[in-house]
N, C-alpha and C positions, 0 to 999 in steps of 0.2 A: 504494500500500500504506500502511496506518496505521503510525503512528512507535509505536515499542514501548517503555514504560518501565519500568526496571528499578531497586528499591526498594533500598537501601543501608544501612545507620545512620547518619544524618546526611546523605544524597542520595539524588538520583536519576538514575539515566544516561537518556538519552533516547539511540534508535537507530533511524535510518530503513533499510527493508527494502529493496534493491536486486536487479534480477536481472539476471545476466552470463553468458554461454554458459550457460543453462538452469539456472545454480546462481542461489538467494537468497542472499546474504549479509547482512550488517550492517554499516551504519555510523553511530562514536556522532557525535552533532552537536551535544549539549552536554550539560551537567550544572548541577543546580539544587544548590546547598547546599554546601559546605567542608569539602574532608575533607585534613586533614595526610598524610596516604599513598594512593592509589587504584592500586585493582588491575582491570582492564578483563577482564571473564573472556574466554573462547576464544571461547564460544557462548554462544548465549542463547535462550532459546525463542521461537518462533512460531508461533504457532497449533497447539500442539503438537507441533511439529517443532521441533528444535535444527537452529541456523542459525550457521555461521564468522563471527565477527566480523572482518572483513576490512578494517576502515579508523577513522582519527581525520578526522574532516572538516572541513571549510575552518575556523579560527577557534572549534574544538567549545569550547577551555578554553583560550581565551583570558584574560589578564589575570586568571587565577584568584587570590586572593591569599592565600591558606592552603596550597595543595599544595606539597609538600614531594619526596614520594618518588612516584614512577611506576612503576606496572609492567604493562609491554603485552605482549598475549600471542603465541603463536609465529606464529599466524593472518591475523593483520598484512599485508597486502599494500600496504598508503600509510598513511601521515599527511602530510595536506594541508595546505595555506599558512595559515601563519600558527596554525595547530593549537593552540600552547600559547605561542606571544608574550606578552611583557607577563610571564609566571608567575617574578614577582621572587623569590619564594621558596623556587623547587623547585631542590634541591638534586642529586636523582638519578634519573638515568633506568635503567630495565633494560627492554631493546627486541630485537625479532630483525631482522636487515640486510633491513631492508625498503627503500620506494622512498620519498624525501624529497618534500614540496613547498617552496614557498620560504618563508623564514625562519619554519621552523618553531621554533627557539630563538631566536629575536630578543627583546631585549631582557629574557633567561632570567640578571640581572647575577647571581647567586648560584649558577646550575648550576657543580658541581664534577667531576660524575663521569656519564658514561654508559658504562652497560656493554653488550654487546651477550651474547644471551645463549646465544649457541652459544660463548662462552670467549673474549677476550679480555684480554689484560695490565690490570691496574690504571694502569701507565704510558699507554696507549691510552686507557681509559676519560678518562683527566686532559684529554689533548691533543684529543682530538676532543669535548669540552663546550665546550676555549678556541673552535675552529672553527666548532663548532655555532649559540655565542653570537654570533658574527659573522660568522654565515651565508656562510662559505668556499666556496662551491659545488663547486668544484674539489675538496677535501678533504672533500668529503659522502659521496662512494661511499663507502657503506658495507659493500660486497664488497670493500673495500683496505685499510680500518682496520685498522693494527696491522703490518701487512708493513713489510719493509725499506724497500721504493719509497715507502711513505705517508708514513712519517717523515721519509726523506729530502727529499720536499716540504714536509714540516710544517716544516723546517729553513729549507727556502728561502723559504719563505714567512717564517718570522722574521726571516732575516736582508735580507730586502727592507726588511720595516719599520725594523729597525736602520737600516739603510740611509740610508733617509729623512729630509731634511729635519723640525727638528721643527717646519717651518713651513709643509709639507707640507696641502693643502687650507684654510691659514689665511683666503686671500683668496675662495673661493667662501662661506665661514659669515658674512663679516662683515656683509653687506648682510641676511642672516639677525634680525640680534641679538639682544643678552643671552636676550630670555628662550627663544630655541631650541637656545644653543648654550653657555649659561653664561657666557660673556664674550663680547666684542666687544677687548678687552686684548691685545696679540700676544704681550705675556712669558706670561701666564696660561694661553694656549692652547698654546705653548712647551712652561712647564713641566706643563701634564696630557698633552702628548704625548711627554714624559721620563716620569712617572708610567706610564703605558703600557707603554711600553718597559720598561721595571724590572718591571713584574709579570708579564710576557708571559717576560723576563729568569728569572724565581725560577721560574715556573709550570716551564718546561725543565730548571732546573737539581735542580727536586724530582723530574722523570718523566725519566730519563737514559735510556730505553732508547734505543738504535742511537743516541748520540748523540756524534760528534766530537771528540774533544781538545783542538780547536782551539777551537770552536766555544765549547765548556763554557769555557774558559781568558776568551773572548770575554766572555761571559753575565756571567761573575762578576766580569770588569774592569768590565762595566757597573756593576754593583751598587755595586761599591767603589769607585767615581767618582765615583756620585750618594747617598752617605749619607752621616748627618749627618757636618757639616764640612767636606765637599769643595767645591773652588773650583768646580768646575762644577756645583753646584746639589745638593739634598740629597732629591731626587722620589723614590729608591726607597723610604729611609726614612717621607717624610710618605707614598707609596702604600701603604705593611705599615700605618703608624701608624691612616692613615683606614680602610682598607677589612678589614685580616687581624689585626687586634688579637686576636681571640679564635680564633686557629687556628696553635695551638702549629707545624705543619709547616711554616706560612708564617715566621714566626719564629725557628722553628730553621736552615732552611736559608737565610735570609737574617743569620743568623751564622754559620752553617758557609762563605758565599761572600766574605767579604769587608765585609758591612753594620757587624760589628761587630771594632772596634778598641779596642786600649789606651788610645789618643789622646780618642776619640768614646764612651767606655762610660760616664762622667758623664753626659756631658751628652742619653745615648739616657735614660739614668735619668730624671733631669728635665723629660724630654717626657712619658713615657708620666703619663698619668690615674690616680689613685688608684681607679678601675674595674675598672681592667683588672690587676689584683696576679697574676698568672697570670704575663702576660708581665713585668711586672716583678719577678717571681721569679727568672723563668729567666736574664733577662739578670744577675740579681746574682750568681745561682749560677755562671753560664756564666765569669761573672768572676774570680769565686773557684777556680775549678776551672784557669784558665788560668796565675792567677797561684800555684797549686801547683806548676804543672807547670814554669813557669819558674824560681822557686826550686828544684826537684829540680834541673834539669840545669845551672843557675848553682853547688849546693855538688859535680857530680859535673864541671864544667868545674878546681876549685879544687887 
Protein backbone atom coordinates (compact mmCIF):
# COMPACT_ATOMS: atom_id res chain seq x y z
CA UNK A 1 0.00 0.00 0.00
CA UNK A 2 1.23 3.76 -0.70
CA UNK A 3 2.44 5.79 2.44
CA UNK A 4 -0.16 8.55 3.00
CA UNK A 5 0.87 12.05 3.70
CA UNK A 6 -0.61 14.30 5.76
CA UNK A 7 -0.02 18.35 5.35
CA UNK A 8 0.27 20.24 8.63
CA UNK A 9 1.47 24.18 9.12
CA UNK A 10 4.89 23.79 9.32
CA UNK A 11 4.81 19.60 8.48
CA UNK A 12 4.04 16.74 7.22
CA UNK A 13 3.17 13.40 8.86
CA UNK A 14 3.83 10.44 6.62
CA UNK A 15 1.76 7.18 7.59
CA UNK A 16 2.15 3.66 6.19
CA UNK A 17 -1.21 1.76 5.44
CA UNK A 18 -1.23 -1.71 7.27
CA UNK A 19 -3.81 -4.53 7.27
CA UNK A 20 -4.65 -6.77 10.41
CA UNK A 21 -7.67 -9.08 10.88
CA UNK A 22 -9.26 -7.56 7.68
CA UNK A 23 -9.16 -3.99 9.29
CA UNK A 24 -6.49 -1.11 7.40
CA UNK A 25 -5.10 1.00 9.99
CA UNK A 26 -2.38 3.48 10.19
CA UNK A 27 0.91 3.96 11.14
CA UNK A 28 2.86 7.31 11.20
CA UNK A 29 6.73 6.58 10.45
CA UNK A 30 7.99 9.90 10.46
CA UNK A 31 7.57 13.45 10.03
CA UNK A 32 9.23 16.07 7.81
CA UNK A 33 9.57 19.77 9.50
CA UNK A 34 9.31 21.01 13.48
CA UNK A 35 6.43 21.61 15.07
CA UNK A 36 6.71 22.84 19.06
CA UNK A 37 3.21 20.88 19.81
CA UNK A 38 1.82 17.82 17.54
CA UNK A 39 -1.36 16.48 17.70
CA UNK A 40 -1.51 12.85 15.65
CA UNK A 41 -5.29 12.90 14.63
CA UNK A 42 -7.51 9.44 15.20
CA UNK A 43 -7.86 8.84 11.49
CA UNK A 44 -6.94 9.81 8.43
CA UNK A 45 -8.08 9.32 5.14
CA UNK A 46 -7.53 6.65 2.42
CA UNK A 47 -8.50 6.57 -0.51
CA UNK A 48 -11.53 7.83 0.69
CA UNK A 49 -12.14 5.97 3.43
CA UNK A 50 -11.10 7.09 7.01
CA UNK A 51 -8.70 4.76 8.54
CA UNK A 52 -7.79 4.29 12.80
CA UNK A 53 -4.51 5.50 13.37
CA UNK A 54 -3.34 2.77 15.35
CA UNK A 55 0.60 3.06 15.85
CA UNK A 56 3.95 5.47 16.31
CA UNK A 57 6.48 3.22 14.42
CA UNK A 58 9.83 2.16 15.13
CA UNK A 59 12.18 5.58 15.43
CA UNK A 60 8.97 7.69 13.49
CA UNK A 61 10.29 11.14 15.71
CA UNK A 62 13.10 10.30 16.76
CA UNK A 63 15.74 12.96 17.92
CA UNK A 64 13.09 15.58 16.91
CA UNK A 65 14.42 18.80 18.37
CA UNK A 66 11.68 21.24 18.54
CA UNK A 67 8.75 19.06 19.95
CA UNK A 68 7.68 20.13 22.91
CA UNK A 69 4.17 18.96 23.78
CA UNK A 70 2.46 15.57 22.28
CA UNK A 71 -0.68 14.56 21.89
CA UNK A 72 -1.76 10.92 20.64
CA UNK A 73 -4.84 9.82 20.03
CA UNK A 74 -7.36 7.28 21.90
CA UNK A 75 -6.79 4.95 18.67
CA UNK A 76 -3.30 4.13 19.66
CA UNK A 77 -2.68 0.42 19.82
CA UNK A 78 1.65 0.77 20.15
CA UNK A 79 4.27 3.15 19.81
CA UNK A 80 7.21 1.39 18.90
CA UNK A 81 11.03 1.31 19.84
CA UNK A 82 12.73 3.97 20.13
CA UNK A 83 9.58 6.02 18.63
CA UNK A 84 10.56 9.44 20.17
CA UNK A 85 14.31 8.92 21.73
CA UNK A 86 16.61 11.49 21.47
CA UNK A 87 13.33 14.24 21.70
CA UNK A 88 15.46 16.41 24.22
CA UNK A 89 12.86 18.95 24.25
CA UNK A 90 9.48 17.42 24.79
CA UNK A 91 8.22 18.23 27.73
CA UNK A 92 4.63 16.58 27.62
CA UNK A 93 3.04 13.69 26.64
CA UNK A 94 -0.82 13.10 26.75
CA UNK A 95 -1.22 9.34 25.52
CA UNK A 96 -4.13 6.58 26.02
CA UNK A 97 -2.50 3.07 28.19
CA UNK A 98 -1.41 1.67 25.11
CA UNK A 99 1.37 -1.02 24.40
CA UNK A 100 5.13 0.35 24.81
CA UNK A 101 8.12 -0.76 22.72
CA UNK A 102 11.47 -0.38 24.00
CA UNK A 103 12.80 2.90 25.05
CA UNK A 104 10.54 4.73 23.72
CA UNK A 105 11.51 7.95 26.12
CA UNK A 106 15.02 7.29 26.05
CA UNK A 107 17.19 9.84 26.25
CA UNK A 108 13.45 12.28 26.57
CA UNK A 109 16.22 14.45 29.41
CA UNK A 110 13.44 17.24 29.62
CA UNK A 111 10.16 15.11 29.73
CA UNK A 112 8.35 16.22 32.88
CA UNK A 113 4.91 15.07 32.66
CA UNK A 114 2.98 12.35 30.81
CA UNK A 115 -0.41 12.17 31.28
CA UNK A 116 -2.58 9.30 30.27
CA UNK A 117 -5.70 10.34 29.09
CA UNK A 118 -8.52 8.32 30.57
CA UNK A 119 -7.56 10.48 34.02
CA UNK A 120 -4.71 10.06 35.91
CA UNK A 121 -3.01 12.03 39.00
CA UNK A 122 -0.76 14.80 38.12
CA UNK A 123 1.51 13.15 40.81
CA UNK A 124 1.43 9.82 38.34
CA UNK A 125 2.00 11.97 35.22
CA UNK A 126 5.57 13.39 37.24
CA UNK A 127 6.62 9.61 38.37
CA UNK A 128 6.20 7.72 35.24
CA UNK A 129 8.00 10.44 32.79
CA UNK A 130 11.15 9.85 35.73
CA UNK A 131 10.57 5.94 34.49
CA UNK A 132 9.73 6.47 31.18
CA UNK A 133 13.01 8.51 30.62
CA UNK A 134 14.91 5.49 31.92
CA UNK A 135 13.01 3.04 30.36
CA UNK A 136 11.96 1.03 33.65
CA UNK A 137 10.25 -1.66 31.98
CA UNK A 138 8.80 -3.01 34.82
CA UNK A 139 7.02 0.27 35.78
CA UNK A 140 5.88 0.75 31.92
CA UNK A 141 2.46 -1.18 32.28
CA UNK A 142 0.74 1.34 31.73
CA UNK A 143 -2.68 -0.45 32.90
CA UNK A 144 -0.81 0.06 36.69
CA UNK A 145 0.18 3.62 36.57
CA UNK A 146 -1.07 5.55 39.38
CA UNK A 147 -2.44 2.47 41.71
CA UNK A 148 -1.33 1.84 45.16
CA UNK A 149 0.81 -1.31 43.88
CA UNK A 150 2.61 1.00 41.07
CA UNK A 151 3.92 3.46 43.42
CA UNK A 152 4.62 1.35 45.97
CA UNK A 153 7.34 -0.09 43.32
CA UNK A 154 8.13 3.34 42.02
CA UNK A 155 9.38 3.55 45.90
CA UNK A 156 11.28 0.49 45.76
CA UNK A 157 12.68 1.05 42.89
CA UNK A 158 14.06 4.59 44.50
CA UNK A 159 15.14 3.34 47.38
CA UNK A 160 17.20 0.45 45.51
CA UNK A 161 19.01 3.37 43.91
CA UNK A 162 19.48 5.15 47.30
CA UNK A 163 20.73 2.15 48.13
CA UNK A 164 23.42 1.81 45.96
CA UNK A 165 26.89 2.28 45.93
CA UNK A 166 27.77 5.67 44.27
CA UNK A 167 30.37 3.80 42.79
CA UNK A 168 27.91 1.53 41.42
CA UNK A 169 28.76 0.49 37.52
CA UNK A 170 31.85 2.93 37.88
CA UNK A 171 34.33 0.02 36.62
CA UNK A 172 32.30 -1.34 33.42
CA UNK A 173 32.22 2.88 31.99
CA UNK A 174 35.87 3.26 32.60
CA UNK A 175 37.44 1.20 29.69
CA UNK A 176 34.51 3.24 27.83
CA UNK A 177 36.13 6.93 28.34
CA UNK A 178 35.74 10.47 28.78
CA UNK A 179 34.14 11.07 25.77
CA UNK A 180 31.14 8.25 26.36
CA UNK A 181 30.67 8.79 29.74
CA UNK A 182 31.93 12.27 30.67
CA UNK A 183 34.71 11.32 32.99
CA UNK A 184 36.93 8.56 33.35
CA UNK A 185 37.51 10.58 37.22
CA UNK A 186 35.87 8.19 40.16
CA UNK A 187 35.17 11.25 42.47
CA UNK A 188 33.39 12.93 39.36
CA UNK A 189 31.39 9.98 38.57
CA UNK A 190 30.62 9.67 42.50
CA UNK A 191 29.46 12.84 42.71
CA UNK A 192 26.91 12.82 39.31
CA UNK A 193 25.63 9.62 40.91
CA UNK A 194 24.88 11.90 44.24
CA UNK A 195 23.56 14.55 41.73
CA UNK A 196 21.10 11.71 40.65
CA UNK A 197 20.15 10.65 43.78
CA UNK A 198 19.11 14.26 44.97
CA UNK A 199 16.90 14.91 41.82
CA UNK A 200 15.22 11.50 41.74
CA UNK A 201 15.25 12.60 45.96
CA UNK A 202 13.10 16.32 45.03
CA UNK A 203 11.21 14.78 41.88
CA UNK A 204 9.23 12.27 45.17
CA UNK A 205 9.38 14.60 47.41
CA UNK A 206 7.36 17.32 44.99
CA UNK A 207 4.63 14.18 43.72
CA UNK A 208 3.81 12.68 47.52
CA UNK A 209 1.00 10.80 46.60
CA UNK A 210 0.86 7.19 48.48
CA UNK A 211 4.08 8.04 49.66
CA UNK A 212 5.64 6.91 53.25
CA UNK A 213 6.71 8.98 56.34
CA UNK A 214 9.50 7.26 56.42
CA UNK A 215 10.56 7.38 53.21
CA UNK A 216 9.70 11.24 52.61
CA UNK A 217 11.66 11.92 56.24
CA UNK A 218 14.60 9.73 54.04
CA UNK A 219 14.36 11.96 50.63
CA UNK A 220 14.61 15.01 52.48
CA UNK A 221 17.76 13.93 54.93
CA UNK A 222 19.04 13.40 51.58
CA UNK A 223 18.75 16.71 50.29
CA UNK A 224 19.83 18.30 53.53
CA UNK A 225 23.02 16.31 53.55
CA UNK A 226 24.13 17.18 50.14
CA UNK A 227 23.51 21.02 49.84
CA UNK A 228 25.53 23.74 49.93
CA UNK A 229 27.85 23.26 52.89
CA UNK A 230 27.46 19.85 53.97
CA UNK A 231 30.43 17.77 54.62
CA UNK A 232 29.31 15.14 52.43
CA UNK A 233 29.29 16.90 49.25
CA UNK A 234 26.96 19.76 48.14
CA UNK A 235 25.21 17.59 44.55
CA UNK A 236 21.71 18.21 45.38
CA UNK A 237 22.30 21.85 45.40
CA UNK A 238 24.82 22.01 42.13
CA UNK A 239 21.88 19.29 40.54
CA UNK A 240 18.66 22.21 41.18
CA UNK A 241 21.62 24.96 40.21
CA UNK A 242 22.76 23.12 36.72
CA UNK A 243 19.62 21.48 35.41
CA UNK A 244 16.05 23.32 37.45
CA UNK A 245 17.22 26.82 37.80
CA UNK A 246 14.25 28.01 36.00
CA UNK A 247 11.52 25.91 37.50
CA UNK A 248 10.37 27.63 40.60
CA UNK A 249 8.79 23.92 41.88
CA UNK A 250 12.15 22.41 41.71
CA UNK A 251 13.25 25.31 43.99
CA UNK A 252 10.78 25.67 46.08
CA UNK A 253 10.45 22.21 47.27
CA UNK A 254 14.18 21.95 47.57
CA UNK A 255 13.64 24.75 50.21
CA UNK A 256 10.67 23.55 51.78
CA UNK A 257 13.01 19.97 52.31
CA UNK A 258 15.97 20.90 53.85
CA UNK A 259 18.26 22.57 50.79
CA UNK A 260 17.85 25.69 52.39
CA UNK A 261 19.38 26.96 55.72
CA UNK A 262 20.16 29.93 57.92
CA UNK A 263 23.74 28.73 57.99
CA UNK A 264 23.97 28.16 53.64
CA UNK A 265 21.36 31.06 52.59
CA UNK A 266 24.46 33.49 51.60
CA UNK A 267 26.35 31.63 50.32
CA UNK A 268 23.07 29.75 47.85
CA UNK A 269 22.83 33.77 47.09
CA UNK A 270 26.31 33.89 45.73
CA UNK A 271 26.15 30.99 43.50
CA UNK A 272 23.15 31.54 41.76
CA UNK A 273 23.89 33.66 38.03
CA UNK A 274 22.72 37.15 37.62
CA UNK A 275 20.38 35.20 34.92
CA UNK A 276 18.52 33.45 36.79
CA UNK A 277 16.93 36.70 39.28
CA UNK A 278 13.76 34.55 39.43
CA UNK A 279 15.38 32.17 41.66
CA UNK A 280 17.40 34.57 43.37
CA UNK A 281 14.39 36.33 44.38
CA UNK A 282 12.69 33.64 45.84
CA UNK A 283 15.56 32.53 47.91
CA UNK A 284 15.88 36.22 49.32
CA UNK A 285 12.26 36.56 49.97
CA UNK A 286 12.18 32.82 51.39
CA UNK A 287 14.61 34.46 53.76
CA UNK A 288 13.17 37.38 54.69
CA UNK A 289 9.83 35.66 55.21
CA UNK A 290 11.80 33.06 57.74
CA UNK A 291 13.55 35.55 59.43
CA UNK A 292 9.89 37.38 60.35
CA UNK A 293 8.78 34.49 61.43
CA UNK A 294 11.43 33.84 63.92
CA UNK A 295 11.48 37.38 65.30
CA UNK A 296 7.48 36.86 65.99
CA UNK A 297 7.94 33.93 68.13
CA UNK A 298 11.45 35.12 69.65
CA UNK A 299 9.40 38.60 71.04
CA UNK A 300 6.13 36.04 71.96
CA UNK A 301 8.92 33.55 73.79
CA UNK A 302 9.97 37.08 75.86
Amino acid sequence: MNEIKISLSGAELYFAPQETDNQITAVLTRMDGNLAELSIPAQIDHDGTYIPVSGIGRKALMGNRRLQKLLLPESLQKIDDWALAGCRRLKEVVMPRTALGKGVFQDCDGLRKIYLSDGESEDAAALLSEVARHDIVYLMDLSAVGSAEWLRQWDAWLLRFLDQSDQEGYSGQVPCGEEDYGTSDVGSYESGRRREKAERCLLRLMYQEGLDADLKKRLADYIGGHTKGSADGEEAWQMLLKKHPEEKEWYQAFADHGGLTEQNRDALLADIPEEYAEMKAFFINRGQAEKKTEDFFSKLAL
